[in-house]
DRENTOR-777198 format. One record per residue: x, y, z of N, C-alpha, C, O in turn; chain; residue in three letters. Coordinates in Angstrom, 2 decimals. Example, Ala and Ser with C-alpha at 12.3 -4.5 7.8 and 13.67 -1.06 7.14 Angstrom:
! residues 2
+---------+---------+---------+---------+---------+---------+---------+---------+---------+---------+---------+---------+----+-----+
!     n_u !     n_v !     n_w !    ca_u !    ca_v !    ca_w !     c_u !     c_v !     c_w !     o_u !     o_v !     o_w ! ch !  aa !
+---------+---------+---------+---------+---------+---------+---------+---------+---------+---------+---------+---------+----+-----+
!   13.19 !   -5.69 !    7.80 !   12.30 !   -4.50 !    7.80 !   13.20 !   -3.30 !    7.80 !   14.24 !   -3.32 !    8.46 !  A ! ALA !
!   12.85 !   -2.25 !    7.08 !   13.67 !   -1.06 !    7.14 !   12.90 !    0.03 !    7.87 !   13.41 !    1.14 !    8.04 !  A ! SER !
+---------+---------+---------+---------+---------+---------+---------+---------+---------+---------+---------+---------+----+-----+
! end
This chain:
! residues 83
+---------+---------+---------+---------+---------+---------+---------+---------+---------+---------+---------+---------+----+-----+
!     n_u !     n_v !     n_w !    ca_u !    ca_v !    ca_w !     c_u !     c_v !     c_w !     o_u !     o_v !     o_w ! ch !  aa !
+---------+---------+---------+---------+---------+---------+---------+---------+---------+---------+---------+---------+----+-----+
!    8.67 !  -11.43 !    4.64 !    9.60 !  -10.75 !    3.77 !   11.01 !  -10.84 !    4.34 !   11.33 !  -10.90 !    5.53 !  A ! UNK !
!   11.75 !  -10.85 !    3.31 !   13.25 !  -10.72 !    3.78 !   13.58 !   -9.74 !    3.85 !   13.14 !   -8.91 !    3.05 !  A ! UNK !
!   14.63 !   -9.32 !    4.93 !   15.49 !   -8.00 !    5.26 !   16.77 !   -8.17 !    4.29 !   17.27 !   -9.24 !    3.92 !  A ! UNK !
!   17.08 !   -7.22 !    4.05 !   18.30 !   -7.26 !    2.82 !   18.78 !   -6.07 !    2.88 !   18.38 !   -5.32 !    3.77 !  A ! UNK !
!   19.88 !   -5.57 !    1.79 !   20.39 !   -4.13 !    1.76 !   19.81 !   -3.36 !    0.55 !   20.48 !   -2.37 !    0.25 !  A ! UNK !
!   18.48 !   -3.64 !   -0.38 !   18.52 !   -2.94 !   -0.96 !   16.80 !   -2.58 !   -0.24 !   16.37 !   -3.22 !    0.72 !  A ! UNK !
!   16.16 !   -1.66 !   -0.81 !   15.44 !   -0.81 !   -0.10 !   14.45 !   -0.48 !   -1.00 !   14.73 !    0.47 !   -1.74 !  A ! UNK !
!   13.25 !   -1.05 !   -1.15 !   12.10 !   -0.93 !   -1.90 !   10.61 !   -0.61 !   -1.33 !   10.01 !   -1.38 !   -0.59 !  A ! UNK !
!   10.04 !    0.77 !   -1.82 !    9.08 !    1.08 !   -1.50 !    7.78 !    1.34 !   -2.53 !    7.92 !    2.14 !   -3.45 !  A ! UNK !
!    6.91 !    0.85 !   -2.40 !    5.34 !    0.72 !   -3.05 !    4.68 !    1.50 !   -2.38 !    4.49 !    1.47 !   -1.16 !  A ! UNK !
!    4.21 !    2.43 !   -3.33 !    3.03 !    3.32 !   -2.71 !    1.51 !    2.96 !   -3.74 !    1.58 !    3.10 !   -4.96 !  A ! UNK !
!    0.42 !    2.60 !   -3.19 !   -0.60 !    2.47 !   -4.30 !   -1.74 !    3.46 !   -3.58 !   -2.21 !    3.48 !   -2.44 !  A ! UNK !
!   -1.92 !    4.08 !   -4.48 !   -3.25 !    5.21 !   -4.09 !   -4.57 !    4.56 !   -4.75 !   -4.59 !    4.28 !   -5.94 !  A ! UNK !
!   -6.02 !    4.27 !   -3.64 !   -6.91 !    3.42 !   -4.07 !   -7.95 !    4.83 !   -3.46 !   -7.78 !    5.95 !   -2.97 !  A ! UNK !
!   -9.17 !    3.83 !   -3.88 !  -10.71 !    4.22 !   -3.76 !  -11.70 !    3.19 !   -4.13 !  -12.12 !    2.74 !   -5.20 !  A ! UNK !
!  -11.96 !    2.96 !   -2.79 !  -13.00 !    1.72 !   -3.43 !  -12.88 !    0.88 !   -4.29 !  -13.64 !    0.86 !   -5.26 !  A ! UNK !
!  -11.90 !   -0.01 !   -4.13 !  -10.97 !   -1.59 !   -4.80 !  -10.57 !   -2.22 !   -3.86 !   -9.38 !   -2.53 !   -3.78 !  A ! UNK !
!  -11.42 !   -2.53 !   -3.00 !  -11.19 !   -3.70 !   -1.52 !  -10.49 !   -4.89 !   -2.21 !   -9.47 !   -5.43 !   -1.78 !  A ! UNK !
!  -11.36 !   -5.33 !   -3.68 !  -10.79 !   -7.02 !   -3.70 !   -9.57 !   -6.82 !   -4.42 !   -8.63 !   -7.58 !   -4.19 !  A ! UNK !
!   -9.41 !   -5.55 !   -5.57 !   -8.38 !   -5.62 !   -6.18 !   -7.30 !   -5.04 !   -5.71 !   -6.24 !   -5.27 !   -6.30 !  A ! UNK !
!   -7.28 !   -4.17 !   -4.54 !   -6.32 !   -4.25 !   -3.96 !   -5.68 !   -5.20 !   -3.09 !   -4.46 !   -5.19 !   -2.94 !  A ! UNK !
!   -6.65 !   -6.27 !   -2.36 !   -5.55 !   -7.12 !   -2.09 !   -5.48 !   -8.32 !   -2.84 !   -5.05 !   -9.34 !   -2.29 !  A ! UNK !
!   -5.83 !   -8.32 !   -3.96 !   -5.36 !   -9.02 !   -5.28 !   -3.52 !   -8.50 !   -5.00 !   -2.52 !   -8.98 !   -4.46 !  A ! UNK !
!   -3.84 !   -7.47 !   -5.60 !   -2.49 !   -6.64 !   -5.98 !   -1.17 !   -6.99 !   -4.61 !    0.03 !   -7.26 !   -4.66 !  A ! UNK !
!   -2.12 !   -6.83 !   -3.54 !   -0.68 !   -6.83 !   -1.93 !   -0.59 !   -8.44 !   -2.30 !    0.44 !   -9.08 !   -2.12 !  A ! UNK !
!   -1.68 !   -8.95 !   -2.78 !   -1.28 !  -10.87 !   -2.17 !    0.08 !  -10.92 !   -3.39 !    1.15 !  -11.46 !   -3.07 !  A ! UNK !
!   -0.16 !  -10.22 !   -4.97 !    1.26 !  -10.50 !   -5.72 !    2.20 !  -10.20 !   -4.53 !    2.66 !  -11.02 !   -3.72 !  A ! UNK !
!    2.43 !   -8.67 !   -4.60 !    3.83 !   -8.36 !   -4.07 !    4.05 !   -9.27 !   -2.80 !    5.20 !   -9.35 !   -2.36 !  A ! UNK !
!    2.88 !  -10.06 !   -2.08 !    3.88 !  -10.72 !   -1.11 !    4.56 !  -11.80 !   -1.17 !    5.48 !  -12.26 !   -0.50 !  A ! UNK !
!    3.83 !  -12.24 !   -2.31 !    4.50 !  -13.64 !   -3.08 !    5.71 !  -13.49 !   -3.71 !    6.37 !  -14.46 !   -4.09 !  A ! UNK !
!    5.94 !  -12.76 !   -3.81 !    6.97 !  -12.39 !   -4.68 !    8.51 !  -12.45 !   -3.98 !    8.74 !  -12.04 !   -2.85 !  A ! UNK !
!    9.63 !  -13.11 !   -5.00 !   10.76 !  -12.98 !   -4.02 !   11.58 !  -11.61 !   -3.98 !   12.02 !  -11.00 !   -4.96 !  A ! UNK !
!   11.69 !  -11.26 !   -2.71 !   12.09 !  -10.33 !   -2.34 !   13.31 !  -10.83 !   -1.18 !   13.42 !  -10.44 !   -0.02 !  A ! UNK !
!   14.10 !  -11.75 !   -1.85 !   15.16 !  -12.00 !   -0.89 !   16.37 !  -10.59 !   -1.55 !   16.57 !  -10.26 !   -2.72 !  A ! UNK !
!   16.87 !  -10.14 !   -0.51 !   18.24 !   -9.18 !   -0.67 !   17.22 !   -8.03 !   -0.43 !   17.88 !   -6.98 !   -0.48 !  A ! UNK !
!   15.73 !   -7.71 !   -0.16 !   15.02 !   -6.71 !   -0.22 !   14.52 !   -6.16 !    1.21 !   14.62 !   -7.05 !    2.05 !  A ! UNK !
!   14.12 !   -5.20 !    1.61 !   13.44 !   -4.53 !    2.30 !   12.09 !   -3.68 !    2.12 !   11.84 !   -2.49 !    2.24 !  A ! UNK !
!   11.40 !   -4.70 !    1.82 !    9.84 !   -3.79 !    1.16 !    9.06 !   -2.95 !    2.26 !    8.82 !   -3.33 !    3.40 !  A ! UNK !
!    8.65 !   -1.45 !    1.55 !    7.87 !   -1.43 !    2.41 !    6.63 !   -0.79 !    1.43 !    6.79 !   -0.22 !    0.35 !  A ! UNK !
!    5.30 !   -1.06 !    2.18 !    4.37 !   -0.90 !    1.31 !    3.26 !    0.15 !    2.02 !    2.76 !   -0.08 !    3.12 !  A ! UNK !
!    2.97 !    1.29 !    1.24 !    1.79 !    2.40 !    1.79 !    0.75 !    2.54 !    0.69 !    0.92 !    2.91 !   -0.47 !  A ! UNK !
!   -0.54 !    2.10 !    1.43 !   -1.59 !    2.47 !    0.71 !   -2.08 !    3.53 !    0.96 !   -2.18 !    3.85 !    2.15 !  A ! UNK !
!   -2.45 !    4.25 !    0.14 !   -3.47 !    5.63 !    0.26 !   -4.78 !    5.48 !   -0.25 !   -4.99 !    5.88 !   -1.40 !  A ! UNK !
!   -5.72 !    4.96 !    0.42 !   -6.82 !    4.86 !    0.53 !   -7.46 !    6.32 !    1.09 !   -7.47 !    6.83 !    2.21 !  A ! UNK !
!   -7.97 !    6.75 !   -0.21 !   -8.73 !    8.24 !   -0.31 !  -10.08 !    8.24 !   -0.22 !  -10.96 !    8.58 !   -1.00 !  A ! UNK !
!  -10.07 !    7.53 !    1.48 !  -11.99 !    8.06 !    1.64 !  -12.69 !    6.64 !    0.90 !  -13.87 !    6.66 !    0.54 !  A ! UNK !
!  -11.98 !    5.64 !    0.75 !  -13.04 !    4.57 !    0.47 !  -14.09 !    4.36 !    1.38 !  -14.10 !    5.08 !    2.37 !  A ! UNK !
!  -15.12 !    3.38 !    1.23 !  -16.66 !    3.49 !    1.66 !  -16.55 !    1.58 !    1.54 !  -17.40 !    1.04 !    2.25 !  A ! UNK !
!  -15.90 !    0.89 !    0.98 !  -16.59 !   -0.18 !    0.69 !  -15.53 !   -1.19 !    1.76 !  -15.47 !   -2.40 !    1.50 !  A ! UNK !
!  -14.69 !   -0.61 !    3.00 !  -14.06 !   -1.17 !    3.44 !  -12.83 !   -2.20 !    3.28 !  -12.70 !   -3.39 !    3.57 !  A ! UNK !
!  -11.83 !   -1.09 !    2.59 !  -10.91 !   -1.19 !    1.71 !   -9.87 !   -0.95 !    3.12 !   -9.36 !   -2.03 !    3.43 !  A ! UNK !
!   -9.63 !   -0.31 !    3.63 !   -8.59 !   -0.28 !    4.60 !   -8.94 !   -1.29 !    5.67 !   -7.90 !   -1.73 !    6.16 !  A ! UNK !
!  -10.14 !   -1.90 !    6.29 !  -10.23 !   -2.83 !    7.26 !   -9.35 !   -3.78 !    6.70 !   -8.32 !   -4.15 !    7.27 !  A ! UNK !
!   -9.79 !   -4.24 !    5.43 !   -9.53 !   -5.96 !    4.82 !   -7.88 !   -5.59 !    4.52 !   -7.20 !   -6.61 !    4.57 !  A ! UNK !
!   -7.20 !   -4.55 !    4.26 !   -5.56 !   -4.31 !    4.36 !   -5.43 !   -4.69 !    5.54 !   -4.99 !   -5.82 !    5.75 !  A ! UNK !
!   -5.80 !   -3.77 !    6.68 !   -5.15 !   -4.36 !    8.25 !   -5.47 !   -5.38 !    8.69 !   -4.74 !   -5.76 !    9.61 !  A ! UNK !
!   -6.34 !   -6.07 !    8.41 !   -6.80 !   -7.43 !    8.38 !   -5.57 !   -8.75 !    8.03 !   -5.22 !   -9.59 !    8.85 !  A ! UNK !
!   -5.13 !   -8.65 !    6.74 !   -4.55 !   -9.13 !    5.87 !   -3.38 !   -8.61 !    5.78 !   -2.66 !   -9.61 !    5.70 !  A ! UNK !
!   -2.54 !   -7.45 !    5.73 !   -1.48 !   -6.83 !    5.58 !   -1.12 !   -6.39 !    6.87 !   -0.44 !   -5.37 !    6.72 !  A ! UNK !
!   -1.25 !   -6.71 !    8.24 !   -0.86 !   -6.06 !    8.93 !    0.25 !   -4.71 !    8.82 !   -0.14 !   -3.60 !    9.17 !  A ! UNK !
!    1.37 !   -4.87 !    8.40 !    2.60 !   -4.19 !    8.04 !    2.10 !   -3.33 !    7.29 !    2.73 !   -2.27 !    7.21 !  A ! UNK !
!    0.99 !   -3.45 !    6.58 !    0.92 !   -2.16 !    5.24 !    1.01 !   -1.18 !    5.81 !    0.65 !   -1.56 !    6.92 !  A ! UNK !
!    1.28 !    0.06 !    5.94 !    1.36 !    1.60 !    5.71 !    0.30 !    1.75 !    5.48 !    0.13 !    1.19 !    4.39 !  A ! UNK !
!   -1.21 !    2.46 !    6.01 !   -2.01 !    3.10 !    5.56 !   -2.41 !    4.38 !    5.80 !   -2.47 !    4.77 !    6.96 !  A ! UNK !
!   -2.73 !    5.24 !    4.69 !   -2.47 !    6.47 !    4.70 !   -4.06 !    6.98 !    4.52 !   -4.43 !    7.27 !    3.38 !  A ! UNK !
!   -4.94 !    7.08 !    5.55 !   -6.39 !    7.42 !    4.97 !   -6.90 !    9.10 !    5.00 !   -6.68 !   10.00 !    5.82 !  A ! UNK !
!   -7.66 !    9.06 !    3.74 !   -7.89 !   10.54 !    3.58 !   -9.38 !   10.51 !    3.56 !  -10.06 !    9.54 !    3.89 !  A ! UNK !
!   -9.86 !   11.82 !    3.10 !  -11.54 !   12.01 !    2.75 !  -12.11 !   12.24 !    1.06 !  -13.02 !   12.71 !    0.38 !  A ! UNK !
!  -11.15 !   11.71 !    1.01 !  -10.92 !   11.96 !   -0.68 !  -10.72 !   13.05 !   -1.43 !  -11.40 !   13.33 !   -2.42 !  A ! UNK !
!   -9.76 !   13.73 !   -0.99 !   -9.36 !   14.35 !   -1.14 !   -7.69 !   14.65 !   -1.47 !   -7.11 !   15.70 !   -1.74 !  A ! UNK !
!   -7.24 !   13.41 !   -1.36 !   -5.90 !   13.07 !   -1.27 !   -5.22 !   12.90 !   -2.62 !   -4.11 !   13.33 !   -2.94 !  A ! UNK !
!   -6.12 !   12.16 !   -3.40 !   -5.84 !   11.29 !   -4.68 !   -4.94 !   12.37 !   -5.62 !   -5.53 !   13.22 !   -6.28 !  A ! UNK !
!   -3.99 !   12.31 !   -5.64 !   -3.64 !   13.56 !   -6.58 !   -2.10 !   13.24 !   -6.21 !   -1.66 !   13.03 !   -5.08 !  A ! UNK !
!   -1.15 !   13.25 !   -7.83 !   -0.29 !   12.62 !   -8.10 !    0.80 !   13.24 !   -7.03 !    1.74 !   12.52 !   -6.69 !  A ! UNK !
!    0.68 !   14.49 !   -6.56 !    1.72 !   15.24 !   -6.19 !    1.80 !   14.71 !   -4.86 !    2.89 !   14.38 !   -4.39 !  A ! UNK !
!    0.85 !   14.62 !   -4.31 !    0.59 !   13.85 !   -2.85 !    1.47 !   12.45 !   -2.49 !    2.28 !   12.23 !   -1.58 !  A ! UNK !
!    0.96 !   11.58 !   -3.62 !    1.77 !   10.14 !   -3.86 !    3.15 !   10.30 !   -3.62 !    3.85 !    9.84 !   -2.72 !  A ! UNK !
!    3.52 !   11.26 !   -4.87 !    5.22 !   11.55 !   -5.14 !    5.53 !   11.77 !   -3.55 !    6.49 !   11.12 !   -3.11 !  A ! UNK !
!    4.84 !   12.59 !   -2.65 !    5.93 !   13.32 !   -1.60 !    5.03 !   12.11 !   -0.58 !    5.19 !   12.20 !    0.64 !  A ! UNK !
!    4.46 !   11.44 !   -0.92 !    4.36 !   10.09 !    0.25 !    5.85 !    9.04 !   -0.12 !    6.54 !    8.38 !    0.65 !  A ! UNK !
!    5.95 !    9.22 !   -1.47 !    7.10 !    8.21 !   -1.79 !    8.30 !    8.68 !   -1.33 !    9.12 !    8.06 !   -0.66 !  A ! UNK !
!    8.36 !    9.59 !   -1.65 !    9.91 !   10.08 !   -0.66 !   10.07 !   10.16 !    0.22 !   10.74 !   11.11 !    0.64 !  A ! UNK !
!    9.52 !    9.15 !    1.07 !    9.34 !    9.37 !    2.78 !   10.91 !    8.18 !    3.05 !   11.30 !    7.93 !    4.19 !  A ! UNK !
+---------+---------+---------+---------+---------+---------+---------+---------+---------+---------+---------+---------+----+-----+
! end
C-alpha cells in the first residue's frame, strides 16, 4: 500500500466467513490506493472455522479485533471506527 495524506479506514465485523472474507481483503488490496493510507480492522466475533488465522496468515497488517461473540453489534463497530 501507498502512504499518502489522505487517511482511510475499513472496519468489517465477521463470523465464520474465512473464504469470504479474504475474498473481500484480497479486493481492497488490489485496489489503487495511491495518495492513501489504509488501514484495515477486522472484528471477528468468536469465529470457529478459522477466520482470524487465514487474516494473519495473509494480511499480516490487518487489525484484528477478536471477541466471543459477543461483539457483533453496530455500536461496537462505530466506536472501533473512530479509533
Amino acid at each position: 500500500m501507498t502512504t499518502g495524506t489522505t487517511r482511510v479506514g475499513l472496519v468489517m465485523a465477521v463470523h465464520n466467513r474465512r473464504d469470504t472474507t479474504l475474498r473481500a481483503l484480497r479486493t481492497v488490496y488490489e485496489a489503487d490506493t495511491t495518495g492513501m493510507t489504509l488501514h484495515v480492522v477486522v472484528v471477528d466475533d468468536g469465529s470457529t472455522d478459522g477466520t482470524s488465522e487465514a487474516i494473519r496468515r495473509a494480511y499480516p497488517d490487518v487489525e484484528i479485533v477478536a471477541g466471543d461473540g459477543t461483539l457483533y453489534s453496530h455500536d461496537y463497530v462505530c466506536r472501533i471506527s473512530q479509533r
